[in-house]
C-alpha positions in Angstrom: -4.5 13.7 31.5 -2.7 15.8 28.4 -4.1 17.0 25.3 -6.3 14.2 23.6 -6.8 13.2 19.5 -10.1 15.2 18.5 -12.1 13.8 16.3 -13.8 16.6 15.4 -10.6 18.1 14.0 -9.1 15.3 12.2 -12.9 15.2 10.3 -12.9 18.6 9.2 -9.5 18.0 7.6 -11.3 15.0 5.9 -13.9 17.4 4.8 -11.6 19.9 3.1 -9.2 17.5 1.2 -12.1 15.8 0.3 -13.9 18.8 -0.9 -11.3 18.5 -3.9 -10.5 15.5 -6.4 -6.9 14.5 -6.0 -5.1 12.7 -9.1 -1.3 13.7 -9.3 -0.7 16.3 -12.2 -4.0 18.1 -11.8 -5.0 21.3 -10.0 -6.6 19.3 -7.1 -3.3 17.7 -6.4 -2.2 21.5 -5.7 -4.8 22.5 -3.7 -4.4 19.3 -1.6 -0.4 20.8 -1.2 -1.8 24.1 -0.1 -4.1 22.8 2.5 -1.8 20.6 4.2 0.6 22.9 4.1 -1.5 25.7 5.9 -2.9 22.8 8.7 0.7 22.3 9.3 1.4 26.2 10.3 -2.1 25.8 12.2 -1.2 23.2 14.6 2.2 24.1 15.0 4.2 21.6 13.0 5.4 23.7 9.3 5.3 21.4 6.5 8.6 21.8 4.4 8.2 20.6 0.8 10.8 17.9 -0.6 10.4 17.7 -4.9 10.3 14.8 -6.6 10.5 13.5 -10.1 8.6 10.2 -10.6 6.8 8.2 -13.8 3.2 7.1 -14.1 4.4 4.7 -17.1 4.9 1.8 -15.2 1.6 1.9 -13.8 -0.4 3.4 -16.7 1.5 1.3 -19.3 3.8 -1.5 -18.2 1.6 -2.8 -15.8 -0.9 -3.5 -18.4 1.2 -4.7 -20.9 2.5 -7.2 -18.4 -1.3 -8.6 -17.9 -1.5 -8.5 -21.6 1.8 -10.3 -22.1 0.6 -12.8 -19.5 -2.6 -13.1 -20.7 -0.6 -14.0 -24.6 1.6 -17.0 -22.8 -1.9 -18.4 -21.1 -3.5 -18.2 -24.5 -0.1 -20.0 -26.2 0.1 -22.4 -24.1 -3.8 -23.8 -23.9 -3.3 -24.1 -27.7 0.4 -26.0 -27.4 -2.3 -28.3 -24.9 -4.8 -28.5 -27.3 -2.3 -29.3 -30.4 -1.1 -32.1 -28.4 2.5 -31.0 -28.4 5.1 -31.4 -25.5 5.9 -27.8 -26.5 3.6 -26.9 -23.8 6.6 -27.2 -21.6 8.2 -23.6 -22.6 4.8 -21.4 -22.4 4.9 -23.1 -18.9 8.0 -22.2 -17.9 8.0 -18.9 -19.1 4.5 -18.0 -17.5 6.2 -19.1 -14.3 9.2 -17.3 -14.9 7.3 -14.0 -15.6 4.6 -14.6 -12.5 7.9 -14.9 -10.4 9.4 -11.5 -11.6 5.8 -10.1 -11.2 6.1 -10.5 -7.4 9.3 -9.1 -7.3 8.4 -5.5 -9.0 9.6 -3.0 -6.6 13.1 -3.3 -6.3 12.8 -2.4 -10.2 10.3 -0.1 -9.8 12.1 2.0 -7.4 14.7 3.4 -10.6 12.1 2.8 -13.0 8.8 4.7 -12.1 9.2 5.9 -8.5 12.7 8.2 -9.2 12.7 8.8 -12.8 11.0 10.5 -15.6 10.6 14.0 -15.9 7.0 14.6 -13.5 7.3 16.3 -10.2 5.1 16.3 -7.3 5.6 17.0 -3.7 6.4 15.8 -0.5 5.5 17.6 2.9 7.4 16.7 6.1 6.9 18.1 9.1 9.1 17.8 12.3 8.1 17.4 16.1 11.8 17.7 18.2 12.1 15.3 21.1 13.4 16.5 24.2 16.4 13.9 24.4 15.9 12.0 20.9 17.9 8.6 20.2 15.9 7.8 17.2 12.9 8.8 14.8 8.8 8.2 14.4 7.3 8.3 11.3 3.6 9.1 11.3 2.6 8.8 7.3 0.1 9.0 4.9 -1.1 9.9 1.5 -3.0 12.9 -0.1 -3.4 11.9 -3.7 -6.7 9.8 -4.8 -7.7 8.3 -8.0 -10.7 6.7 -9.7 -10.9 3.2 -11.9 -12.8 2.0 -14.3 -13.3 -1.1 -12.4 -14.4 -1.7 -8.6 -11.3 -2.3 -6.4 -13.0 -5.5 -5.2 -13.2 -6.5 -9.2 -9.7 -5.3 -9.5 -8.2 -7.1 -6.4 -10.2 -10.6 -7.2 -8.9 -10.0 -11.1 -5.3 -10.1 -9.5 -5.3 -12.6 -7.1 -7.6 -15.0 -8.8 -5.5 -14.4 -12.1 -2.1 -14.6 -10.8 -3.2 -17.8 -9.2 -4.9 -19.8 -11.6 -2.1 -18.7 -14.0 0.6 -20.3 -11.6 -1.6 -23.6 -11.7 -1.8 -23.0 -15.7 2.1 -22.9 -16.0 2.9 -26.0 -13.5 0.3 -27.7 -15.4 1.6 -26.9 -19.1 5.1 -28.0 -17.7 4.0 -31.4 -16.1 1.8 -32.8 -18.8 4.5 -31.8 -21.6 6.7 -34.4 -19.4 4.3 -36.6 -19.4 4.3 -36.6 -23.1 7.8 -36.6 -23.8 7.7 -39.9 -21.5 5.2 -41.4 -24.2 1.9 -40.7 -22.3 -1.0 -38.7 -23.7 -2.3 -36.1 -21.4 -3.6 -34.0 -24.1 -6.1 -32.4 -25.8 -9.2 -32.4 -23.7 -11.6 -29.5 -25.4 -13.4 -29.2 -21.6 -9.5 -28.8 -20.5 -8.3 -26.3 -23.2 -11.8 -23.7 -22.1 -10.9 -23.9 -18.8 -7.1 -23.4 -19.0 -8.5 -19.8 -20.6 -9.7 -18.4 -17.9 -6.7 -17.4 -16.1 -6.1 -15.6 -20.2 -9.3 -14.1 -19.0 -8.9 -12.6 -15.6 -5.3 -10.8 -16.7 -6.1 -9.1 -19.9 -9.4 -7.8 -18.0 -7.2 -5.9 -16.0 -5.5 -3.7 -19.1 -8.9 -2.2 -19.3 -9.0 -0.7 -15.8 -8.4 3.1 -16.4 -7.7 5.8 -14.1 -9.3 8.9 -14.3 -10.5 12.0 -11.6 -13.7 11.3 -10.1 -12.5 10.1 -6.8 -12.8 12.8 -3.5 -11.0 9.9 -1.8 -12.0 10.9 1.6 -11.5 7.6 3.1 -8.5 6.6 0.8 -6.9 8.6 1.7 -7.8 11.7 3.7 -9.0 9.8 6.7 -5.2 9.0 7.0 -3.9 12.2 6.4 -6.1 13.6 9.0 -5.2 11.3 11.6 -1.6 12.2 11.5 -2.5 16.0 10.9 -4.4 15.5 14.3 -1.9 13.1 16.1 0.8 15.6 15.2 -1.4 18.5 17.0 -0.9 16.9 20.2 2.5 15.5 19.8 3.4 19.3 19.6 2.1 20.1 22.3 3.6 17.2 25.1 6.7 16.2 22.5 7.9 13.0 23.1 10.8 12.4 25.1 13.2 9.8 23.7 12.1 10.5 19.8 11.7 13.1 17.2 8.4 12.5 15.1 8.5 13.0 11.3 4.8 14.0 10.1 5.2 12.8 6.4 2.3 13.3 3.5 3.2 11.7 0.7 2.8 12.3 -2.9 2.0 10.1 -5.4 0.8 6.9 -4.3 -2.0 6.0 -6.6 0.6 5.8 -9.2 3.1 3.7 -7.7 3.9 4.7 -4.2 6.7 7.3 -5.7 6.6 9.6 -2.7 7.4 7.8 0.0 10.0 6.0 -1.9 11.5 8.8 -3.2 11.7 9.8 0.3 12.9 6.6 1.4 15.7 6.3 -0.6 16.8 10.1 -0.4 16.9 9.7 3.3 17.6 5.8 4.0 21.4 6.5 5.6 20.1 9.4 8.2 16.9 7.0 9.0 19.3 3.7 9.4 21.5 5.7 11.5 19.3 5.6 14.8 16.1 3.9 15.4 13.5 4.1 13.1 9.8 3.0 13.0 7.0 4.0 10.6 3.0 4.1 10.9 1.6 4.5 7.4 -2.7 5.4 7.3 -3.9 4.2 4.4 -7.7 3.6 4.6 -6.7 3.6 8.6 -10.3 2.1 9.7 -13.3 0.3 7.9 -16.8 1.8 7.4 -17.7 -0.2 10.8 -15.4 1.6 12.6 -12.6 -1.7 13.0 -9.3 -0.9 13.2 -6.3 -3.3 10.8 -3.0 -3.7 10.7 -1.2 -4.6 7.8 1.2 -7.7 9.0 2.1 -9.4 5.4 2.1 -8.8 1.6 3.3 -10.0 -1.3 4.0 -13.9 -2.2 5.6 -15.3 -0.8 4.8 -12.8 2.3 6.9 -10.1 3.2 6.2 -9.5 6.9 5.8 -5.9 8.8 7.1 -5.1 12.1 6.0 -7.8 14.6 7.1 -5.3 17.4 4.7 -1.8 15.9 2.0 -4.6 15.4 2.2 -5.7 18.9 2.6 -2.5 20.5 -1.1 -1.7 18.5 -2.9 -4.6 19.7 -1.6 -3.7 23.3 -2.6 -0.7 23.1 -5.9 -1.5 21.4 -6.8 -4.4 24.3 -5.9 -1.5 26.7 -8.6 0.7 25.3 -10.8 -2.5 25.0 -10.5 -2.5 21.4 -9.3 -5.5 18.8 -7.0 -5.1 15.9 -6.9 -7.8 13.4 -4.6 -8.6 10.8 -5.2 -8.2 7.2 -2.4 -9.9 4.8 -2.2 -8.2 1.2 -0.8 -10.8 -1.4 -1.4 -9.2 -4.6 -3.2 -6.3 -6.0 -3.2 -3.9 -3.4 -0.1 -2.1 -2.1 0.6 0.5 0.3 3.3 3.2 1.6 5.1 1.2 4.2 5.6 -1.6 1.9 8.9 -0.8 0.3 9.7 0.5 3.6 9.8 -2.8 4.9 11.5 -4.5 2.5 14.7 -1.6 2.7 14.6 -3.0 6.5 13.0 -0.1 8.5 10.3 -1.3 10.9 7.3 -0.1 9.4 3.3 -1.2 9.6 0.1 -0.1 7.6 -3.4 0.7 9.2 -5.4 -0.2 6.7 -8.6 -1.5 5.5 -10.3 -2.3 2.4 -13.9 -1.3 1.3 -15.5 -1.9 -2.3 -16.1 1.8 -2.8 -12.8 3.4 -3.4 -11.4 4.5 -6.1 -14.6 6.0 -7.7 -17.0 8.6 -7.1 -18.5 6.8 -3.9 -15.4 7.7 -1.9 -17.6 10.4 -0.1 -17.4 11.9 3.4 -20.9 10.0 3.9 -18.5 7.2 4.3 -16.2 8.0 7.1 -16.9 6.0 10.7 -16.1 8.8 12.8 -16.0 6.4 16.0 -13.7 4.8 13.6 -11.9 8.0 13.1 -11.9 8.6 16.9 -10.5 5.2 18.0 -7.6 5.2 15.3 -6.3 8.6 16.6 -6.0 7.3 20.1 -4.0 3.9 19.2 -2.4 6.0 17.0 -0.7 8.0 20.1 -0.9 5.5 22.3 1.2 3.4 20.1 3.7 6.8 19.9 3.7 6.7 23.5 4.6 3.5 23.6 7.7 3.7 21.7 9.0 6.5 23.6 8.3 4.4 26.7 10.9 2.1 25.6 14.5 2.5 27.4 16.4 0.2 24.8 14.6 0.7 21.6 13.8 -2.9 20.1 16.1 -4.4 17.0 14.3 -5.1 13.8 13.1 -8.4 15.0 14.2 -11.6 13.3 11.1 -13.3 14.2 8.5 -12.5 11.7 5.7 -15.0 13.4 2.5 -15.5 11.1 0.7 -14.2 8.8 -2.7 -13.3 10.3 -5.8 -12.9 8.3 
C-alpha cells in the first residue's frame, strides 16, 4: 500500500511551532525558521532559504487609514443628507469610487507592501524531483501567527457588514441628490441620518484592531505547516512520477501575504513555463474535524481552480468524506489568493474558527481526525495530478460560487 500521512507526526510538528509565538520581526519568527528548516533535513526534503524584503505599513497603517477615510466620507455625506443639499451626490460617488479600489488592493499591494520597504524575512522551499517531471506541485503554507485586539469573527463581520452597508450608503447619497436636483425632497429624515451612520460606525471600529504577539497559532497556522511537512515525508519516499513537488513555507502572511508573493513574482516565468498547480493550508480543517476548500473571494468573486477543487471532493467522496465550499468576500485573505489572480491554478484548505488570532490559538484546539483526514486528501489529491496523462488547462469555466 506505500508509506501513509501520520498523524502523529504532522501533530508533533504542531506542537513545536506552536510551543513558540510567531509575529514576523521577533525572535519567535526565528525559531519557527530553525525548526522548519531542521524537519526539512529530517524527512529528507532540505529547506533552502529565499530572502525577502517586505512592508507591514500597508497593513499596520494604510489599511486603517483607509477605514478611517471611509468612515470620514460616510460621516460627510449623512450630514450633506441631513442639510438637505443635492451635494450628497459627490460623498456618494466618492465612497463608491474608494469601496471599488478597496476590492481591488493587491495588484497595488504587490509593489507597495509585499516587495518593498527595507524588512526581511524568509522563505523555505523544499524540492521533491519527479522521476519524469512535465510540470510542478506546490504544497504551501504559512509559519507566522499574530494576535488582534479584536475577535476575527468581530473583525470579519466589521468588514463585510461595513463595506456593505457603506456601498448601500453611497448609492443612496447619489440617488436621492438626483432626486433633488429633479425638484423632489428626499431629505432630511433625523431617523434616516442615525441610521446612514452606522456603516461610519463599523469602519472606523476597525482602525482600532491592533496586532500584537500573544498568538501560538497552532491551528492558523501550524496545522498547515505540518500537513505539508508530513505529506512531503512520504512524497520523498514514493516521488511522484509525472511532477516535481515544491514544499513551500511562507513568510509573512499575517502582514499581507508578502511571502508567497514575493515568491510568486520572483519565480512566475519558471512556474508559467510547465504546469503548475498550488495547495495552500491555511487553517486546513475546522475544530470538528471538516475539511474546506476555498472556491471564491473577493467581490465581485475571484474563482480558484475548478479542476484542484474537484480533484479534492473526488478524492474526499472516495475516502467517504465531504468537502464544502467556503467563499471569502472580504476581510479574510489567504496565500493562494494572488496566486490565482496571476493565473496559476491554485486552491486554499481553509476554515474559519472565532479563536484565532489571540491567545486561544492552543494545541487544545487541533481536531486531530481533522488533522488525519486532511493529510490523506492532501496526497490523494497529489496523486491525482500525477495520474493525469495531459495535464488540464487553467479552466475557463469558473462554475459557482459554493458556500
Amino acid at each position: 500500500m506505500g508509506e501513509a500521512f501520520d498523524g502523529e507526526r504532522a501533530f508533533k510538528h504542531i506542537e513545536e511551532l506552536a510551543a513558540t509565538k510567531r509575529l514576523p520581526g521577533t525572535p519567535g519568527e526565528r525559531k519557527a525558521q530553525e525548526y522548519i528548516t531542521r524537519a526539512g533535513d529530517a524527512i529528507g526534503v532540505p529547506m533552502r532559504a529565499e530572502e525577502f524584503t517586505y512592508s507591514s505599513m500597508p497593513l499596520t497603517v494604510v489599511l486603517p487609514v483607509i477605514c478611517l477615510l471611509l468612515g470620514i466620507v460616510c460621516i460627510i455625506g449623512s450630514l450633506t443628507y441631513l442639510w438637505e443639499t443635492s451635494l450628497s451626490i459627490i460623498p456618494g460617488v466618492v465612497l463608491l469610487v474608494l469601496i471599488y479600489l478597496g476590492f481591488k488592493w493587491s495588484a497595488a499591494f504587490e509593489h507597495f507592501g509585499a516587495t518593498g520597504g527595507s524588512r526581511k524575512s524568509l522563505n523555505l522551499i523544499g524540492e521533491i524531483k519527479g522521476k519524469n517531471p512535465k510540470g510542478t506541485v506546490i504544497l504551501s503554507a504559512h509559519y507566522d501567527s499574530k494576535s488582534q485586539l479584536m475577535p476575527v469573527v468581530v473583525r470579519a463581520g466589521l468588514y463585510m457588514v461595513g463595506f456593505f452597508t457603506a456601498t448601500l450608503l453611497g448609492l443612496a447619497l447619489v440617488v436621492v441628490g438626483i432626486v433633488s436636483l429633479a425638484g423632489a425632497d428626499a431629505f432630511g429624515s433625523r431617523a434616516g441620518f442615525f441610521l446612514s451612520l452606522f456603516p461610519a460606525a463599523c469602519l472606523v471600529l476597525l482602525v482600532f484592531n491592533f496586532t500584537g504577539n500573544r498568538s501560538a497559532g497552532a491551528l492558523d497556522n501550524a496545522s498547515g505547516e505540518a500537513v505539508i511537512l508530513e505529506a512531503a515525508r512520504v512524497l520523498a519516499i514514493e516521488p511522484l512520477e509525472n511532477y516535481d513537488v515544491l514544499v513551500a513555507s511562507f513568510g509573512c502572511e499575517e502582514v499581507g501575504l508578502c511571502g508567497a508573493i514575493n515568491y510568486l513574482l520572483a519565480h512566475e516565468d519558471e512556474l508559467k513555463a510547465r504546469p503548475t498547480y498550488m495547495l495552500n493550508f491555511d487553517m486546513p480543517f475546522s475544530t470538528a474535524g471538516n475539511i474546506f476548500v476555498n472556491t471564491a473571494f473577493e467581490l465581485p468573486p475571484q474563482y480558484t481552480s475548478k479542476y484542484l477543487n474537484d480533484l479534492a471532493r473526488k478524492a474526499a467522496a472516495d475516502m467517504g468524506l465531504e468537502i464544502k465550499g467556503l467563499y471569502l468576500p472580504v476581510g479574510a485573505a489567504a496565500d493562494h489568493m494572488p496566486w490565482d489572480k496571476h493565473g496559476i491554478e491554485a486552491t486554499g484548505f481553509v476554515s474559519a474558527a472565532g479563536f484565532i488570532h489571540s491567545s486561544r490559538d492552543s494545541v487544545d484546539k487541533i481536531n486531530r481526525d481533522g488533522l488525519q483526514r486532511t493529510g490523506e486528501v492532501t496526497l490523494a489529491v497529489v496523486r491525482g495530478i500525477d495520474q493525469e496523462a495531459s495535464p488540464s488547462p487553467r479552466s475557463a469555466d469558473r462554475g459557482v460560487v459554493e458556500r
